[in-house]
TORVO-920020 format. One record per atom (N, C-alpha, C): residue in three letters; x, y, z. Coordinates in pm, whole numbers, padded with zeros to 5 digits, always signed. Example, Ala and Ser with C-alpha at 12.3 -4.5 7.8 and 13.67 -1.06 7.14 Angstrom:
// TORVO-920020
ALA+01319-00569+00780 ALA+01230-00450+00780 ALA+01320-00330+00780 SER+01285-00225+00708 SER+01367-00106+00714 SER+01290+00003+00787 
// end
This chain:
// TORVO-920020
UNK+10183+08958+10934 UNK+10240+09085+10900 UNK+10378+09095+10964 UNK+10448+09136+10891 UNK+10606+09176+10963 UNK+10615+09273+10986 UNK+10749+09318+11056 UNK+10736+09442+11101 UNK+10790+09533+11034 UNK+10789+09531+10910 UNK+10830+09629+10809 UNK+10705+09683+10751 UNK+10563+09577+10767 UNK+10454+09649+10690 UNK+10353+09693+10751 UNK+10262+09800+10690 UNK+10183+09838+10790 UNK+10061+09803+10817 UNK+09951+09845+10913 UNK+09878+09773+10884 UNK+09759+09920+10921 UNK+09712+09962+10758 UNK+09603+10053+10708 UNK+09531+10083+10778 UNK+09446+09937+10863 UNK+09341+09945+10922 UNK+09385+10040+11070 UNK+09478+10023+11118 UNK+09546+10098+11265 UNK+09527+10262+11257 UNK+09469+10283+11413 UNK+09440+10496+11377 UNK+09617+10524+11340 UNK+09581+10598+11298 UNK+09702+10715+11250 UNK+09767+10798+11351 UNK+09657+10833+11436 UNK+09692+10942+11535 UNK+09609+10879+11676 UNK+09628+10933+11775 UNK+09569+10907+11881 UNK+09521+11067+11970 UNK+09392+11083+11977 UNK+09369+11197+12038 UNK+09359+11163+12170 UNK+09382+11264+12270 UNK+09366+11329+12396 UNK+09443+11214+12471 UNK+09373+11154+12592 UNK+09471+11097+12670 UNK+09470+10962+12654 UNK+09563+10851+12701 UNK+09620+10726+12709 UNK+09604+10661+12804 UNK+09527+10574+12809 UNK+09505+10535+12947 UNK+09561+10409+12947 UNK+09707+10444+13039 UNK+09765+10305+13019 UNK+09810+10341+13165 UNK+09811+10222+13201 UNK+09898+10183+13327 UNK+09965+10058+13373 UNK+10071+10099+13416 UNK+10194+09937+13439 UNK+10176+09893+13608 UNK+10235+09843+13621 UNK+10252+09735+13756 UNK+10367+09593+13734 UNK+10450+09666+13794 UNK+10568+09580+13804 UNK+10574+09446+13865 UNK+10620+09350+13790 UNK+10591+09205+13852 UNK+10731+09142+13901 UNK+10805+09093+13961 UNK+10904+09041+13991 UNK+10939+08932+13846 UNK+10810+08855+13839 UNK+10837+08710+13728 UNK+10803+08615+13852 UNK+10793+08539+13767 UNK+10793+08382+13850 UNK+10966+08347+13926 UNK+11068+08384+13863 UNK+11219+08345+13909 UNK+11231+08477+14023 UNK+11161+08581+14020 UNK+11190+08686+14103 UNK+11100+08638+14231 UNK+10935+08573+14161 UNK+10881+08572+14307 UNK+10948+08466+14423 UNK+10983+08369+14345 UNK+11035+08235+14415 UNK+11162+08266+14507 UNK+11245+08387+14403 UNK+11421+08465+14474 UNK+11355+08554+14588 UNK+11241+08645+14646 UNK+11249+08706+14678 UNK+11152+08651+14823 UNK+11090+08548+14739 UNK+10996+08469+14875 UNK+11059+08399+14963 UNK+11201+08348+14881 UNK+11283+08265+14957 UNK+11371+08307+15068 UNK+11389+08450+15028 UNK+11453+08551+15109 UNK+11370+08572+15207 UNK+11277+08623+15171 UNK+11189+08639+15327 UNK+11152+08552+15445 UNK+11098+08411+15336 UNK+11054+08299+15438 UNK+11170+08220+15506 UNK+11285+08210+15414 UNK+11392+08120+15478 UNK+11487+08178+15529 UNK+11520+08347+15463 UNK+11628+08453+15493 UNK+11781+08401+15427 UNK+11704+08332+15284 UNK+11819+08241+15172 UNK+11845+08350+15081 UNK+11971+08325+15002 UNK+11999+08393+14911 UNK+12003+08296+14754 UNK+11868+08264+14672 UNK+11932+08160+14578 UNK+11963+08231+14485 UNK+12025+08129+14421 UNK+12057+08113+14273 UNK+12032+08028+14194 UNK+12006+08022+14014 UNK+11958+07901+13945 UNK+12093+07909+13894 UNK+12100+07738+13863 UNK+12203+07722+13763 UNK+12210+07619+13645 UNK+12272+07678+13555 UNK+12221+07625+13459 UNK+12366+07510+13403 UNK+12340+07393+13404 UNK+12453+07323+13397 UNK+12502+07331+13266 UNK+12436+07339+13195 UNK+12494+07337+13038 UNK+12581+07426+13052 UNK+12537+07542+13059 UNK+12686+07649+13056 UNK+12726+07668+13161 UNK+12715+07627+13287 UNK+12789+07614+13403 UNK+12796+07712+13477 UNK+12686+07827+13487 UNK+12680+07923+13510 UNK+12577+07893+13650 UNK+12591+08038+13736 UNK+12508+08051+13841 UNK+12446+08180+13855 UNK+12299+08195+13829 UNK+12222+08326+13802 UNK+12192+08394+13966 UNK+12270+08510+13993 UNK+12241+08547+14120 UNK+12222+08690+14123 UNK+12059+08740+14155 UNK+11948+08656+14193 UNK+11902+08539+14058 UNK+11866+08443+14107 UNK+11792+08353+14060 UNK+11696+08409+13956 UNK+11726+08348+13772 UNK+11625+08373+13663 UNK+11585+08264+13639 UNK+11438+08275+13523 UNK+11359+08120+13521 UNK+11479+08054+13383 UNK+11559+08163+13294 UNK+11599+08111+13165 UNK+11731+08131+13191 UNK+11855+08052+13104 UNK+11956+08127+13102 UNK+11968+08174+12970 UNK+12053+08285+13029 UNK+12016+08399+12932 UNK+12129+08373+12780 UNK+12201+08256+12815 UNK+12329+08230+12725 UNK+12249+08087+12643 UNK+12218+08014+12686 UNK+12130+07910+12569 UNK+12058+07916+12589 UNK+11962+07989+12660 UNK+11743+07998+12698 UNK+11744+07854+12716 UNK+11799+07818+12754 UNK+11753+07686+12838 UNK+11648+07717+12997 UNK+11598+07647+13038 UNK+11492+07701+13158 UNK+11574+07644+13309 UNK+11571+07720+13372 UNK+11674+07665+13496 UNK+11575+07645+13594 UNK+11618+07545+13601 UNK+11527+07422+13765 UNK+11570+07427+13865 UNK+11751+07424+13847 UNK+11817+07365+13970 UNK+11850+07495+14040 UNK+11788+07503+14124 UNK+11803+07623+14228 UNK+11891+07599+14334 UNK+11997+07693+14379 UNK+12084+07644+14475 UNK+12137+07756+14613 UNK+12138+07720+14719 UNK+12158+07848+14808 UNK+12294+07892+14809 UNK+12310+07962+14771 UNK+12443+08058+14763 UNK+12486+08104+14887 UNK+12433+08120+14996 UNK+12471+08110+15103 UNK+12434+08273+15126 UNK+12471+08352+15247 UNK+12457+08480+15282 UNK+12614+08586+15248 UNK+12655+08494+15237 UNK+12838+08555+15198 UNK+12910+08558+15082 UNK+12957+08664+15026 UNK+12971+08718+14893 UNK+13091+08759+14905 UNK+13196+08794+14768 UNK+13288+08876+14790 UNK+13222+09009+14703 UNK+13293+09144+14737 UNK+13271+09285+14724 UNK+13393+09281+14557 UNK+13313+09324+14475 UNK+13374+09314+14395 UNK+13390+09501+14355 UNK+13329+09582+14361 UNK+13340+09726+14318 UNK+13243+09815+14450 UNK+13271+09930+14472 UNK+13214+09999+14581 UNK+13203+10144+14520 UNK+13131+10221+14551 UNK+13142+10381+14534 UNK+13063+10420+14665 UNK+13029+10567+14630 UNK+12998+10671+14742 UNK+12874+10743+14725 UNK+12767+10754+14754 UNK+12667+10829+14685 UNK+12605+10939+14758 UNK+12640+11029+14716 UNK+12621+11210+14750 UNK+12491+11198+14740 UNK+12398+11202+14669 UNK+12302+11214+14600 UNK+12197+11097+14608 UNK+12075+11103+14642 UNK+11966+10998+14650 UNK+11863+11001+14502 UNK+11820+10883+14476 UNK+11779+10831+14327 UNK+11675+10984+14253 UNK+11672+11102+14362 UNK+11579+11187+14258 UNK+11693+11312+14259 UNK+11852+11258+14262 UNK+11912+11428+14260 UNK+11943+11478+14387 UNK+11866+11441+14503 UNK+11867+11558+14614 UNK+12013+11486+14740 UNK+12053+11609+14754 UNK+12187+11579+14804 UNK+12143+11491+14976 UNK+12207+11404+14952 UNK+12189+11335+15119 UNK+12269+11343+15254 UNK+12205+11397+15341 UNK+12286+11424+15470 UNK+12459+11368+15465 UNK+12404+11189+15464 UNK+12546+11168+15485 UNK+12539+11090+15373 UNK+12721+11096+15295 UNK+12717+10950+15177 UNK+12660+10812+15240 UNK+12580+10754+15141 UNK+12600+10605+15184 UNK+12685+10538+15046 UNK+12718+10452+15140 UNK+12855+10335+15039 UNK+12769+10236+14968 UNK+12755+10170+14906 UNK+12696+10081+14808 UNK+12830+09994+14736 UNK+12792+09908+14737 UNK+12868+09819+14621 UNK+12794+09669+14573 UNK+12883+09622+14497 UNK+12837+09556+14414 UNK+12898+09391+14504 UNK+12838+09284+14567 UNK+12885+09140+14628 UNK+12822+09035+14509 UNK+12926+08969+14470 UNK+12897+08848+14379 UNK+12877+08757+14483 UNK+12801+08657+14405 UNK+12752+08493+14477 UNK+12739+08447+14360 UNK+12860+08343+14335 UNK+12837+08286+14220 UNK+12853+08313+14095 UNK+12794+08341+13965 UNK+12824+08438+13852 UNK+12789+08561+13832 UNK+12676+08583+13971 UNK+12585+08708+13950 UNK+12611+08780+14129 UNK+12526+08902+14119 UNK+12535+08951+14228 UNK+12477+09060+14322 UNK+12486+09111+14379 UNK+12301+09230+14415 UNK+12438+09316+14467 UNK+12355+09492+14415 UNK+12380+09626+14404 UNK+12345+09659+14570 UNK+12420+09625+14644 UNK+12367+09663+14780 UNK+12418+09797+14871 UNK+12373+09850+15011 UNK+12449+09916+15129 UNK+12546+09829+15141 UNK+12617+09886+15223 UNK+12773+09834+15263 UNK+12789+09910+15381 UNK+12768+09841+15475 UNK+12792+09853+15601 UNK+12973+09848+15684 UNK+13038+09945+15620 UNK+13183+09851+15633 UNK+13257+10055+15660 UNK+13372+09994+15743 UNK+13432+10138+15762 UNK+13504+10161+15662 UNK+13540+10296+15586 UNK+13562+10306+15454 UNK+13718+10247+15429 UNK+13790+10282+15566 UNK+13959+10301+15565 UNK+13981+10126+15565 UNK+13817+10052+15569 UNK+13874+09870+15597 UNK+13810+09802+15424 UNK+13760+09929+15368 UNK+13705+09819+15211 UNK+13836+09813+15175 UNK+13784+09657+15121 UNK+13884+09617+15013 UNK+13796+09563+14905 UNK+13877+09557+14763 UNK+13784+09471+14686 UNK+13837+09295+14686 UNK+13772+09241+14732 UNK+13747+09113+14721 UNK+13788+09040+14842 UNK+13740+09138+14933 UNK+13669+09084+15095 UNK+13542+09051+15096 UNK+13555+08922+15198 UNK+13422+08913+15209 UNK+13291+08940+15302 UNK+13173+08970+15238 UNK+13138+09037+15287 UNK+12928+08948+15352 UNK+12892+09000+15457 UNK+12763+08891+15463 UNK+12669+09056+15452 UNK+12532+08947+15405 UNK+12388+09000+15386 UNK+12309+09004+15568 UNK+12293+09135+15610 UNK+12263+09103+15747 UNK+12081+09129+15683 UNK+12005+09078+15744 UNK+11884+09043+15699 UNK+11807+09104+15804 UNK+11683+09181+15772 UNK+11584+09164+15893 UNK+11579+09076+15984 UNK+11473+09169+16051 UNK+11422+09017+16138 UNK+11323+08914+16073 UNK+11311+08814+16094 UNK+11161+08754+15972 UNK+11038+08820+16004 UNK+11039+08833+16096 UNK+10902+08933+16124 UNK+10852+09042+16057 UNK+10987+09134+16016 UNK+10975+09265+15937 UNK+10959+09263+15815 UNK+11050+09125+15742 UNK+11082+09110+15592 UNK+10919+09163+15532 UNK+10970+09162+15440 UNK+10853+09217+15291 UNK+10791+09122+15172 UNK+10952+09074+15161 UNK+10967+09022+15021 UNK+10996+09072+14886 UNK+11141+09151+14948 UNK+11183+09214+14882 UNK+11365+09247+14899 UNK+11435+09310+14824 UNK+11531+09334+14832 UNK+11579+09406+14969 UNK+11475+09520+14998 UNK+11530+09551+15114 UNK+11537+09467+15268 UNK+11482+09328+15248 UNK+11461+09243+15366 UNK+11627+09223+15389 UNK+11738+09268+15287 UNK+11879+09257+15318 UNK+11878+09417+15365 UNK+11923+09439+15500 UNK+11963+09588+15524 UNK+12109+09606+15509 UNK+12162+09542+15472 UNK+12331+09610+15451 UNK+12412+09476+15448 UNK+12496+09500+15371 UNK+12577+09388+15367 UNK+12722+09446+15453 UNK+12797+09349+15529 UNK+12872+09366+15646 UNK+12973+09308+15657 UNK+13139+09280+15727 UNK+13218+09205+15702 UNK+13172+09068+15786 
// end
């Protein structure tokens, strides 16, 4: 069947409630990017040689020929700051004591939405900037095992 036709046999309507529920998975390229962070306190990336590209964080495909990327490579903890803003406001609306700074550090072709630990009157764009990391003890395995990125 395509998706232009229908298919008769399917309800029409759906009464009362839906019982659906999600659970967010990293992927296989997220668990490997985010385990690596914790256990080694690495930052990888895959790259995909055909198009010469470097996926940061690390995906299983590239996304330009779906070719499957193997070659995983450490990008190191040091990035340059490519864009920065100010954020009044925390992810539900509600105004926050003090701004925190956020910006955007490439590694490679790609790059993570991070804190920015940096005095405002010293950003520049395309300083560089490091991932200060937990301790390994604390990590998660997760994005926040980076607490701020720093000069």
């Amino acid at each position: 069947m395509t998706l232009l036709e229908r298919d008769l046999q399917a309800p029409q309507a759906w009464r009362g409630n839906l019982p659906v529920t999600s659970r967010y998975t990293f992927g296989l390229a997220g668990e490997r990017f985010f385990r690596t962070l914790k256990d080694e306190g690495k930052i990888m990336g895959a790259y995909c040689p055909r198009c010469d590209h470097t996926y940061v964080p690390a995906a299983a495909f590239c996304e330009r020929c779906l070719s499957e990327l193997t070659d995983w490579v450490d990008v190191g903890l040091k990035g340059t700051l490519q864009t920065f803003t100010l954020l009044f406001v925390n992810n539900n609306g509600q105004p926050l004591a003090e701004p925190e700074l956020v910006g955007l550090v490439t590694f490679g072709d790609g790059g993570i939405i991070h804190k920015l630990d940096v005095d405002l009157d010293a950003l520049e764009i395309g300083m560089t900037l490091k991932a200060v990391l937990k301790p390994k003890t604390q990590r998660t395995g997760s994005i926040l095992d980076i607490l701020h990125f720093a000069p």
